[in-house]
MARKERO-50939 format. One record per residue (C-alpha): residue number from 1; residue in three letters; chain; z, y, x. Coordinates in Angstrom, 2 decimals. Example, Ala and Ser with C-alpha at 12.3 -4.5 7.8 and 13.67 -1.06 7.14 Angstrom:
# MARKERO-50939
PT,resi,resn,chain,zz,yy,xx
PT,1,ALA,A,7.80,-4.50,12.30 $
PT,2,SER,A,7.14,-1.06,13.67 $
# end
This chain:
# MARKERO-50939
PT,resi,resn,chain,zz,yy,xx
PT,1,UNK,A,39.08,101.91,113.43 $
PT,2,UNK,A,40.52,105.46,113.11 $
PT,3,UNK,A,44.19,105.69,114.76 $
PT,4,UNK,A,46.45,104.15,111.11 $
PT,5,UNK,A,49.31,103.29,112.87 $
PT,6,UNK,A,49.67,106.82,114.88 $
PT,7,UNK,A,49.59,108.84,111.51 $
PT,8,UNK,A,52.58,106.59,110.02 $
PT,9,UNK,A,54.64,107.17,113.32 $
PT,10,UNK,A,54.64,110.55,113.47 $
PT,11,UNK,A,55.15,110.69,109.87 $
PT,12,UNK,A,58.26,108.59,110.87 $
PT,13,UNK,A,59.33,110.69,113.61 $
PT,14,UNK,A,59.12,113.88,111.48 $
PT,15,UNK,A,61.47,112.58,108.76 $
PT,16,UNK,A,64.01,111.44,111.67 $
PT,17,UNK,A,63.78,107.79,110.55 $
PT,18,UNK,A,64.08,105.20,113.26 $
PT,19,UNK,A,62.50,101.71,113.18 $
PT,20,UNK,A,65.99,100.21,111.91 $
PT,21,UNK,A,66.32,102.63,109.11 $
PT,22,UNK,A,62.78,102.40,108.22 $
PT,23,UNK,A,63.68,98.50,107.55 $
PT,24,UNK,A,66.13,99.27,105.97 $
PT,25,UNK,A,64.47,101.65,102.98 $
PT,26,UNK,A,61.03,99.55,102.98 $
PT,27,UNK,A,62.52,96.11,103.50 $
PT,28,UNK,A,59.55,95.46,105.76 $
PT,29,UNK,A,60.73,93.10,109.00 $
PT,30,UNK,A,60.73,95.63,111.98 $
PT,31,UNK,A,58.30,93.84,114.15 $
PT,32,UNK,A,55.79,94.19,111.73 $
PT,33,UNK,A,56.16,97.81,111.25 $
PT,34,UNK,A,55.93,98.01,115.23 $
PT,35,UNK,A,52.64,96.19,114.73 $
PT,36,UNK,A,51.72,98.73,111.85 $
PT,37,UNK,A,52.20,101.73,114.52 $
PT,38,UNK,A,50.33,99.96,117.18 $
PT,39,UNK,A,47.46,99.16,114.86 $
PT,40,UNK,A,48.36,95.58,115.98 $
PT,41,UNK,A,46.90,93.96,111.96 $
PT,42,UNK,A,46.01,90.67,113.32 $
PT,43,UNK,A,49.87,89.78,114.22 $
PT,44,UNK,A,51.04,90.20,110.12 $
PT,45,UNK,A,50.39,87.52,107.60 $
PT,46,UNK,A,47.31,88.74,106.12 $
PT,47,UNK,A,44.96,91.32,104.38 $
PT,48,UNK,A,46.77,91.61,101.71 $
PT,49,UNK,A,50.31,91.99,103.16 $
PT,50,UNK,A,48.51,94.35,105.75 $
PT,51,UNK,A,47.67,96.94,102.77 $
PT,52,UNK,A,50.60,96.38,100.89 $
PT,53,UNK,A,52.27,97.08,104.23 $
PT,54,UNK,A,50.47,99.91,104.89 $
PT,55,UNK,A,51.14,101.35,101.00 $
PT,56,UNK,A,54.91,100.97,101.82 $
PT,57,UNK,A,55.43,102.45,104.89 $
PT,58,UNK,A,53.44,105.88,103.58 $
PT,59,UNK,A,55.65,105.80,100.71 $
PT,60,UNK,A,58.61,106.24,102.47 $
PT,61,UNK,A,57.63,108.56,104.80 $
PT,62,UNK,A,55.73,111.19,102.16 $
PT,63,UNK,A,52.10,110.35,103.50 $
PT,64,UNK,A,49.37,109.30,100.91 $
PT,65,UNK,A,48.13,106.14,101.92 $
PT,66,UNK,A,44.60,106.47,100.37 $
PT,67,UNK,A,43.19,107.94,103.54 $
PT,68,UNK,A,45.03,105.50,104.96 $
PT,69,UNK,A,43.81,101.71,102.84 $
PT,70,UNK,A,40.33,103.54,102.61 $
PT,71,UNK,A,40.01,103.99,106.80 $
PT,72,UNK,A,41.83,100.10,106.84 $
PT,73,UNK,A,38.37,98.78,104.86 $
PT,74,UNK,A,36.04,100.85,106.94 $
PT,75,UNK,A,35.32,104.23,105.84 $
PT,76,UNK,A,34.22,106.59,108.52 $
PT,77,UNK,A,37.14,109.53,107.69 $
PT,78,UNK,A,39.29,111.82,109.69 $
PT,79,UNK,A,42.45,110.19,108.69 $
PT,80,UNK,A,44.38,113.47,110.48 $
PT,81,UNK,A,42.53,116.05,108.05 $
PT,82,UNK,A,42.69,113.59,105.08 $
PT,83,UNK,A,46.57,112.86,105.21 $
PT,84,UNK,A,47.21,116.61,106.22 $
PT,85,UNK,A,48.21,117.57,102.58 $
PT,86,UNK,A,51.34,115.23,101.60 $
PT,87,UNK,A,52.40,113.78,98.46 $
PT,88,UNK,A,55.55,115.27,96.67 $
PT,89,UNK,A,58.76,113.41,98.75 $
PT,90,UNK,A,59.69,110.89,96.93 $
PT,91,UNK,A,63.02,109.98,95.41 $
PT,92,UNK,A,65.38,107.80,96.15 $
PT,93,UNK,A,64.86,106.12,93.00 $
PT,94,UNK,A,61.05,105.67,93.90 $
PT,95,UNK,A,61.62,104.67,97.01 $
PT,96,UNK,A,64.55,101.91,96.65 $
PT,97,UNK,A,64.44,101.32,92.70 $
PT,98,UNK,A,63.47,97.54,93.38 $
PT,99,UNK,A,65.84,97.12,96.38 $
PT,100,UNK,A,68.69,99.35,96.67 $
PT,101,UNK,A,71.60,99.53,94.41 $
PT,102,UNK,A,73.34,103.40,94.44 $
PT,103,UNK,A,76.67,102.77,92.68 $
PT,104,UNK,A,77.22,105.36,90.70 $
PT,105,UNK,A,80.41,107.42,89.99 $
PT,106,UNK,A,82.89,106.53,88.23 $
PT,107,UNK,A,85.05,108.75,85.64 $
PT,108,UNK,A,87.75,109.52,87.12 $
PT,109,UNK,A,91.11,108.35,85.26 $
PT,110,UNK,A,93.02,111.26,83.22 $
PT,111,UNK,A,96.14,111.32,85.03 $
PT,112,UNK,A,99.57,109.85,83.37 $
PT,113,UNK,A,101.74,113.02,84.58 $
PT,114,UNK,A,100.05,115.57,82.88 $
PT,115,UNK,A,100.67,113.57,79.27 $
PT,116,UNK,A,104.04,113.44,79.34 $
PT,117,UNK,A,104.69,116.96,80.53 $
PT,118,UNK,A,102.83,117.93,77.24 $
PT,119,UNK,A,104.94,114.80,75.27 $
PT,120,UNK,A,108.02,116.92,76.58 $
PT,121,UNK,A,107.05,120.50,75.56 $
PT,122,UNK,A,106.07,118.79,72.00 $
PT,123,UNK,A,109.89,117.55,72.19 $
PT,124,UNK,A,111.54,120.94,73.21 $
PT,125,UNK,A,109.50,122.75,70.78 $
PT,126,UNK,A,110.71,120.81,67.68 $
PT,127,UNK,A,113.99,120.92,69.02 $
PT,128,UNK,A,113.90,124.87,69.10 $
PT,129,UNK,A,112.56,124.73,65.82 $
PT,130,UNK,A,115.51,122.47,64.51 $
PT,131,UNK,A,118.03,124.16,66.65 $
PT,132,UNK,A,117.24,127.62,64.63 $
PT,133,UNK,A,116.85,125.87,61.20 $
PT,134,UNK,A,120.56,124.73,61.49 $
PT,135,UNK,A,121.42,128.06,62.85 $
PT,136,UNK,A,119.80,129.54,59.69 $
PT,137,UNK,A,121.48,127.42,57.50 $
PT,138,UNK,A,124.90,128.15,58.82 $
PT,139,UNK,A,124.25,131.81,58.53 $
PT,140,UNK,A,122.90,131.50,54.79 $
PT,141,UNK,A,124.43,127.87,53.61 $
PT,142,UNK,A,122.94,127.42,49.66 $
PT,143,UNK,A,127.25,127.06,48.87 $
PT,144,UNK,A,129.19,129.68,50.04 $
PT,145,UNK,A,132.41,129.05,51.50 $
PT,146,UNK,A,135.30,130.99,50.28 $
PT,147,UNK,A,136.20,133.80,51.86 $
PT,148,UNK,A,140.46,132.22,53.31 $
PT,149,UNK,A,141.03,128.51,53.29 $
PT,150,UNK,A,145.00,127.32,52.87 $
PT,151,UNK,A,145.43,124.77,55.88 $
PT,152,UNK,A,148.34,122.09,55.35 $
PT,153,UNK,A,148.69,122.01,59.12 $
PT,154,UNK,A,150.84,124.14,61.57 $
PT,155,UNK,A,148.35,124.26,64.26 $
PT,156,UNK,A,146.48,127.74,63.85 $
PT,157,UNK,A,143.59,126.38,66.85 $
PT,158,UNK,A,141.35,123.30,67.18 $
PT,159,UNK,A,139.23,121.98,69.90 $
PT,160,UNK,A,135.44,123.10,69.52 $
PT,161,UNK,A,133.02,120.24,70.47 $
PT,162,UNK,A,129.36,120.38,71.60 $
PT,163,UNK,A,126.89,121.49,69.03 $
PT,164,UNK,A,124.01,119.35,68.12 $
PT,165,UNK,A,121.37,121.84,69.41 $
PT,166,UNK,A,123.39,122.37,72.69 $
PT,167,UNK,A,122.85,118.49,73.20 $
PT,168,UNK,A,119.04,118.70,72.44 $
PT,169,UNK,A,118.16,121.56,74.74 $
PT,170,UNK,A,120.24,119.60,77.90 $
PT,171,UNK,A,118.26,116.52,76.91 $
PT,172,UNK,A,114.69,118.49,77.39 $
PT,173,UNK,A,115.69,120.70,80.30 $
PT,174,UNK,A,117.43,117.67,81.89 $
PT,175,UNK,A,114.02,115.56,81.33 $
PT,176,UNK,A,111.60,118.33,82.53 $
PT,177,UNK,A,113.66,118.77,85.58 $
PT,178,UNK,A,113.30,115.26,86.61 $
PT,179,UNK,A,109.41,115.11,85.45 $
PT,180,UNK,A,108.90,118.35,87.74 $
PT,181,UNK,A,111.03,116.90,90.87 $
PT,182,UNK,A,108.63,113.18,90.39 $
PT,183,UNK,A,105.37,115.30,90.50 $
PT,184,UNK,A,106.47,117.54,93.54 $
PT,185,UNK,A,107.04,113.93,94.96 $
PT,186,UNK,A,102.99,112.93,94.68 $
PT,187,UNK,A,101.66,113.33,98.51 $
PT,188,UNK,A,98.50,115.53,99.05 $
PT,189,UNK,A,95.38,113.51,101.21 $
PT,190,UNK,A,95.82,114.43,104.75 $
PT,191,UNK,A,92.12,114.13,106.73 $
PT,192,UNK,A,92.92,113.10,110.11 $
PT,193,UNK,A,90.19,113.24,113.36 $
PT,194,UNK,A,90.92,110.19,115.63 $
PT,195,UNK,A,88.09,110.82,118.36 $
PT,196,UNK,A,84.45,111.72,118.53 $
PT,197,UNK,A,82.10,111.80,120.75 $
PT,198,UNK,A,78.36,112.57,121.06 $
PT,199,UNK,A,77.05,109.80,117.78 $
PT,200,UNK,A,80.53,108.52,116.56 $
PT,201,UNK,A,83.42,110.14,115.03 $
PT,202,UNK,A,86.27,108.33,114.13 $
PT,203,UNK,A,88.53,109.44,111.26 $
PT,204,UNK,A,92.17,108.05,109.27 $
PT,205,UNK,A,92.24,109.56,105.43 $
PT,206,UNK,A,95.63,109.54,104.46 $
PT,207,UNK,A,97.47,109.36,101.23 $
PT,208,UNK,A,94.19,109.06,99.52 $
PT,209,UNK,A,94.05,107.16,95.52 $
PT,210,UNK,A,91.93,105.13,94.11 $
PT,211,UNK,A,89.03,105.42,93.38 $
PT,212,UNK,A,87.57,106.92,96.09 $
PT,213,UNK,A,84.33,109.31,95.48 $
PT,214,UNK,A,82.44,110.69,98.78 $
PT,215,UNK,A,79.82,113.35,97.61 $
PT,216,UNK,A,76.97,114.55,100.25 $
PT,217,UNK,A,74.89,118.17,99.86 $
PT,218,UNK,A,71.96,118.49,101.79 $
PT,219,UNK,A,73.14,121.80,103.91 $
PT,220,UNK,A,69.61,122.66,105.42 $
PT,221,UNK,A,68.20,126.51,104.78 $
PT,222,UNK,A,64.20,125.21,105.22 $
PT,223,UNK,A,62.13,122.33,104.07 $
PT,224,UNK,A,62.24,120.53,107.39 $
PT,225,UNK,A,65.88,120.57,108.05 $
PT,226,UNK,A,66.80,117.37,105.95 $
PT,227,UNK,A,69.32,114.41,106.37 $
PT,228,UNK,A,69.33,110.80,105.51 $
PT,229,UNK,A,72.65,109.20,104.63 $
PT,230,UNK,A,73.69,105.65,104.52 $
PT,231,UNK,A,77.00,104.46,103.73 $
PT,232,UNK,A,78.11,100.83,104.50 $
PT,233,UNK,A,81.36,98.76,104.32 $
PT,234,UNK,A,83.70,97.67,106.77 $
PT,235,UNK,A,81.56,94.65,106.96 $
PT,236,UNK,A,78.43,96.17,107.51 $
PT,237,UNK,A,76.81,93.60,105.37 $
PT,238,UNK,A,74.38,96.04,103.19 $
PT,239,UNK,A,74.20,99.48,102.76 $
PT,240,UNK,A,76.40,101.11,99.49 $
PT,241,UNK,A,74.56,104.09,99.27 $
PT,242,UNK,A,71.34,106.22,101.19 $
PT,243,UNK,A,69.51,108.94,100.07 $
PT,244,UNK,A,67.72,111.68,101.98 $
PT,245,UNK,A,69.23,114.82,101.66 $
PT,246,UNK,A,66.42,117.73,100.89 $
PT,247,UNK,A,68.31,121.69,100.96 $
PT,248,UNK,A,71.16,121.20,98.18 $
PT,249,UNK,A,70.55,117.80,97.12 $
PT,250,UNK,A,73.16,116.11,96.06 $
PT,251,UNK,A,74.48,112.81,95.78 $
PT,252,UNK,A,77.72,110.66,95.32 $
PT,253,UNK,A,79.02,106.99,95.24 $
PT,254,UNK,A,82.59,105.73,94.74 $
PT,255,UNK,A,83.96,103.08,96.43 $
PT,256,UNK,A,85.19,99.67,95.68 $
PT,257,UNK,A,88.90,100.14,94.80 $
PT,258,UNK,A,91.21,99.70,97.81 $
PT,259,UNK,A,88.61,99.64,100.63 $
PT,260,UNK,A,89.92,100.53,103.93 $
PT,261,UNK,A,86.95,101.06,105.63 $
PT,262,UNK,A,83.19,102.62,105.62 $
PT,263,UNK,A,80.80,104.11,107.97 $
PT,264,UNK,A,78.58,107.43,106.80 $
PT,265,UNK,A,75.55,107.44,108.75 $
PT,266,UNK,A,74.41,110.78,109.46 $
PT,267,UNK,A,70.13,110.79,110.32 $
PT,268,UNK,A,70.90,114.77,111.57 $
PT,269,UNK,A,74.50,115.62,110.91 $
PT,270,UNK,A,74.72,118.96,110.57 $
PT,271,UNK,A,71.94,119.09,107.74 $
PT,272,UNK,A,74.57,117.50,105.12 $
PT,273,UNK,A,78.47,118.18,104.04 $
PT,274,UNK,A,80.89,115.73,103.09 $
PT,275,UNK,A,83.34,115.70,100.20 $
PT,276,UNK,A,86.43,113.03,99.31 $
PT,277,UNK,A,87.44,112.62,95.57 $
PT,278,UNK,A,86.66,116.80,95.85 $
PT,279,UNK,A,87.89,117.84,99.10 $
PT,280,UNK,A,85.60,119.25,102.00 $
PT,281,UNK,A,85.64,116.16,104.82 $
PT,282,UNK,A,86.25,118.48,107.76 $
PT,283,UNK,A,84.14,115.69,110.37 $
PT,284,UNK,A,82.05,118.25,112.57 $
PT,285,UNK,A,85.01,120.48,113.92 $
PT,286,UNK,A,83.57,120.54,117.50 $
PT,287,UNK,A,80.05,122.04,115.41 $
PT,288,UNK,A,78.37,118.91,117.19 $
PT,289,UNK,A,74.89,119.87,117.79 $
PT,290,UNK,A,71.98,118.56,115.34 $
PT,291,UNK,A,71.92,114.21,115.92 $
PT,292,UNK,A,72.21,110.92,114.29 $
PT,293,UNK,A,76.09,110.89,113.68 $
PT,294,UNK,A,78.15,107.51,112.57 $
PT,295,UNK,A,81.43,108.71,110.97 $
PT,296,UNK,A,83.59,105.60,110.39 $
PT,297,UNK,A,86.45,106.44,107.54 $
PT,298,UNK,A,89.46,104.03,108.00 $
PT,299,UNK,A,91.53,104.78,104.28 $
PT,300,UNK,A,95.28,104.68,103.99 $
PT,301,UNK,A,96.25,104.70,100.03 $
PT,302,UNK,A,99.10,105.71,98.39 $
PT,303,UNK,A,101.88,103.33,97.63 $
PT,304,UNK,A,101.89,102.36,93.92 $
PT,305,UNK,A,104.22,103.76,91.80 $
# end
């Protein structure tokens, strides 16, 4: 039977997938994709799960798997020449619209800051307008006041008090002061590297708000230079997010609220750029060569207000 299972491992090996990951995408147990690459059919369940099998695994590695069924039921082809043209990659949608759930991003919330500086310039500027409509009046009053007044009382001088307007405008300066002093007070995310080493790199985001939004760009300059990313919780109980990363693809998800910690895995780091809630994610600083990278995020939030 022509060689099946060596055309789906180098497939494999070209898209920088290991056995694990390849589980992961196709859902397929990873001892039968080991039998798959040895051409090992008799140890899966049966015909049918062999093709379906088969049909799955080329999928998610771009190969057509025509050649590939069609050699499986007999026919005398060279399965090399046959599967030398590819198929169009596949999205992540195609490839994981059954199994994987990408969460995707949330709007993020209009900020409460920004609303009541604008309340407060609404406020000074219809005090400015009263303040000069009572200045008007006083300069042009509808009755005019004669021109001497007879006073009972000895005392020539009295004791001015505060005008109305002079109250007003210490009000709104004295309020937009103290607006401007809270938002100076609002801390900026700090990205801190713990340690790294040759696949890990550890790293403490601090000050960072809810919710949080990690964007990935494929950073590769030719076809071949892509990047698969996972991301998975603290727990490590499914993955969150994945998506290969073709030259400037992009993609996003945004975490549950108040999660403290996630792992990105990187299939070849330096093919992909990180982002948090819009900032760059400075986590290849030592320019790393190209690898399979796990960069586990531990999250310190901002104390509620």
């Amino acid at each position: 039977m022509a060689p099946i299972g060596k055309i789906l491992r180098q497939a494999r090996i070209k898209k920088g997938y290991s056995l694990e990951e390849l589980q992961q995408i196709t859902k397929i147990q990873q001892r039968y994709l080991e039998s798959l690459e040895d051409d090992d059919f008799s140890a899966l369940p049966g015909t049918f799960y062999v093709r379906s099998f088969i049909e799955q695994y080329a999928t998610a590695v771009d190969v057509d798997s025509d050649p590939l069924l069609r050699a499986f039921n007999g026919e005398d082809i060279d399965l090399e020449k046959a599967t030398a043209v590819k198929k169009a990659p596949a999205t992540v949608g195609e490839v994981s619209r059954k199994d994987i759930r990408t969460t995707q991003p949330r709007p993020k919330r209009t900020g409460v800051i920004p609303a009541i500086i604008l309340g407060l310039l609404a406020v000074a500027i219809i005090a400015a307008v009263t303040v000069i409509t009572i200045q008007d009046r006083k300069e042009n009053p509808i009755i005019q006041r004669p021109d001497s007044v007879i006073l009972n009382s000895s005392t020539d001088s009295t004791t001015a008090e505060p005008t109305a307007a002079t109250t007003v405008s210490s009000t709104v300066e004295s309020t937009v002061a103290s607006t401007t002093e809270s938002t100076q007070e609002v801390l900026q995310p700090e990205f801190v590297l713990d340690s790294e080493d040759s696949s890990r790199i550890n790293m403490t985001l601090k000050n960072v708000t809810n919710p949080v939004t990690l964007e990935f760009t494929g950073s590769g300059t030719t076809a071949d230079q892509r990047c698969w990313v996972g991301v998975t919780s603290d727990s490590g109980a499914s993955y969150l997010f994945q998506q290969t990363l073709n030259p400037q693809d992009t993609g996003a998800v945004t975490l549950p609220n108040d999660l403290t910690e996630v792992s990105v895995v990187l299939g070849a780091a330096t093919y992909a750029t990180i982002k948090v809630n819009g900032q760059d994610l400075p986590f290849n600083q030592s320019n790393l060569p190209a690898g399979k990278r796990i960069v586990h995020l531990t999250m310190q939030y901002q104390a509620a207000e």
